[in-house]
PLY file of the C-alpha trace (Angstrom):
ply
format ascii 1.0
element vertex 73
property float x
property float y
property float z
element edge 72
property int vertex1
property int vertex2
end_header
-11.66 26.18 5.52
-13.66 25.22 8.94
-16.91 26.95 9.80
-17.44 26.95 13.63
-20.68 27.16 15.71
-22.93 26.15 13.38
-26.66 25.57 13.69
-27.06 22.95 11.04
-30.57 21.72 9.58
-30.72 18.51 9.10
-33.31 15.76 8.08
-33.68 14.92 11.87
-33.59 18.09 13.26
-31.03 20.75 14.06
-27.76 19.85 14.88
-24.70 22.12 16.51
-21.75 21.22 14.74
-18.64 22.59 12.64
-18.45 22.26 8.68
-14.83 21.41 7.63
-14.79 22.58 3.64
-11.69 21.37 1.35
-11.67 21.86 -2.56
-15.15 23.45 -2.59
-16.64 20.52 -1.11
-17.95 19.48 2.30
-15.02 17.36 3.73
-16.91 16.65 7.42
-19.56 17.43 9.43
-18.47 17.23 13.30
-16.57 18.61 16.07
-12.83 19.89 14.57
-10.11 21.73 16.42
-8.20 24.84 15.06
-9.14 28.53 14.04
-12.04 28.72 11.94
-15.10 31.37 11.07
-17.36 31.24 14.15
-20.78 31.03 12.99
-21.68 31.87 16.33
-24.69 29.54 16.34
-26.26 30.81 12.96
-28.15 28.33 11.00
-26.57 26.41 7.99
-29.08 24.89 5.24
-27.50 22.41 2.99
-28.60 22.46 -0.59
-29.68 26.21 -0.38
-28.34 28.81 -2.69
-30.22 31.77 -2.83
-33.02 32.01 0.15
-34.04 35.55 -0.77
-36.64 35.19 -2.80
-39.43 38.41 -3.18
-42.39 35.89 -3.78
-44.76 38.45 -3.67
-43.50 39.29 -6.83
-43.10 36.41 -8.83
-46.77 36.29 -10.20
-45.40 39.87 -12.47
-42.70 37.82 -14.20
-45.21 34.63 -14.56
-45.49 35.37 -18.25
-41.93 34.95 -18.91
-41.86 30.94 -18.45
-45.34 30.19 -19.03
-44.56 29.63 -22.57
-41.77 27.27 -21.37
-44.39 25.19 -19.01
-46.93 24.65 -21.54
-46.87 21.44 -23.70
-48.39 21.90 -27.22
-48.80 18.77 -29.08
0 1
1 2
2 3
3 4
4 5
5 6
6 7
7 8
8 9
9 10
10 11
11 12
12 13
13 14
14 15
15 16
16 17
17 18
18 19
19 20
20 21
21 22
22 23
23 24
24 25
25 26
26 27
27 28
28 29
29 30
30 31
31 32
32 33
33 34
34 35
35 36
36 37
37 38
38 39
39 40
40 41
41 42
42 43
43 44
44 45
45 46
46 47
47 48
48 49
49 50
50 51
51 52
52 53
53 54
54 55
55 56
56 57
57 58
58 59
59 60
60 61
61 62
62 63
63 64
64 65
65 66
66 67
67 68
68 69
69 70
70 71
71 72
């Protein structure tokens, strides 16, 4: 599979490139020819699996791993 167009973030900025994916994994990071999904310049964020995220209600469910955090010797 080849994503095209892509706005990728790396370590030393943001880069414009195409993601060529084979067996589930990330087979090259470049320019590649052929038909692919056009990303149309969105951003790609490597290592990121679910961004949405409601912080503003994560301090509700705080009492469901505090237990977990705690060390009791």
């Amino acid at each position: 599979m080849l994503f095209k167009n892509l706005s990728l973030v790396t370590s030393d900025g943001i880069k414009k490139c195409d993601i060529l994916v084979k067996n589930g994994k990330i087979a090259g990071i470049g320019k590649f020819s052929g038909d692919g999904i056009d990303f149309k310049g969105r951003t790609a964020i490597p290592s990121v699996i679910d961004m949405h995220v409601p912080v503003s209600y994560t301090h509700l469910r705080a009492h469901e791993t505090s237990l977990h955090l705690v060390c009791r010797l």
